[in-house]
N, C-alpha and C positions, 0 to 999 in steps of 0.2 A: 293578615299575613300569617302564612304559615310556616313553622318552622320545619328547614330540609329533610323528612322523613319518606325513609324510600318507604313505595307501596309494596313491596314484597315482604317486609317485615311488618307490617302492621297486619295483628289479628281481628276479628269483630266478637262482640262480646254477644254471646246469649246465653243471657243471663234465665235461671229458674228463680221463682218464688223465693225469696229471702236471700239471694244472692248481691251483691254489692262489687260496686269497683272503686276504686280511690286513684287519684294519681295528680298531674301536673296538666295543664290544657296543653298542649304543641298545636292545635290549629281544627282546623274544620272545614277547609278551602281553600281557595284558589288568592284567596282574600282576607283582610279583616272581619268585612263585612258577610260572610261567608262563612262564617266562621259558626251561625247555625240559624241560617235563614236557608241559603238554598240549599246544601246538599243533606240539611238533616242530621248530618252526621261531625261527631266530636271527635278527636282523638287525643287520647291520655295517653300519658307515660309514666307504668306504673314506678313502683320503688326499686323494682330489680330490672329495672332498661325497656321493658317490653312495651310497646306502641302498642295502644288497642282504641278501633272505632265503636264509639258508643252511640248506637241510633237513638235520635232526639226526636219526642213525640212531644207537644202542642204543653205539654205542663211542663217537662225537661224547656223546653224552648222557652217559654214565658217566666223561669225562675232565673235562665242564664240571665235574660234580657234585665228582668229587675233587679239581680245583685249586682249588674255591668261587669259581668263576668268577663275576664278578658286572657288575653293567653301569657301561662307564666302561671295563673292560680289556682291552689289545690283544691280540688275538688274530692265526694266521696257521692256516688250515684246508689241508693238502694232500689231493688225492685220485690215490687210485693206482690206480684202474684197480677192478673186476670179478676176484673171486678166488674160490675154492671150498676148501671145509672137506673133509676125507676122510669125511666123511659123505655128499659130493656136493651140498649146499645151499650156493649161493654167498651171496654178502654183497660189500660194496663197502668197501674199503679204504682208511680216512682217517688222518690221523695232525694233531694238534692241538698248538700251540705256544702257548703261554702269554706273556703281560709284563706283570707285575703292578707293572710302574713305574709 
């Protein structure tokens, strides 16, 4: 479930190297389950009212799922930067904080 947030007010984040978002989950989709399987994307609601969709990539996605991140809980997303695997395929480097207060 998502909670009622018009799409005109919701920004997207792009984010640079060491930049960070923090905020409250409001939904992801159409659905619970949606929430960051199909559309990839989160949205938070920072501390000062602002709705932002945060694009979920494959580690963002596999850290919601293991903490059973659900809507309602504070989240804080940092992004580090463009890194490459010894395979030479890079990926982009997040790291996800949890407050299941």
């Amino acid at each position: 479930m998502t909670e009622n947030v018009s799409s005109n007010k919701v920004a997207y984040w792009h984010p640079k190297a060491g930049n960070s978002i923090a905020g409250i989950i409001k939904g992801g989709g159409a659905d619970e389950e949606a929430l960051y399987d199909e559309l990839k994307m989160l949205l938070l609601q920072e501390d000062n009212g602002a709705v932002v969709a945060v694009e979920l990539n494959r580690y963002l996605i596999h850290s919601l799922k293991l903490n059973n991140v659900v809507i309602g809980d504070a989240i804080k997303v940092t992004f580090h930067g463009k890194e490459q695997k010894n395979s030479g395929r890079s990926f982009n480097r997040y790291t996800l904080v949890l407050d299941k207060g």
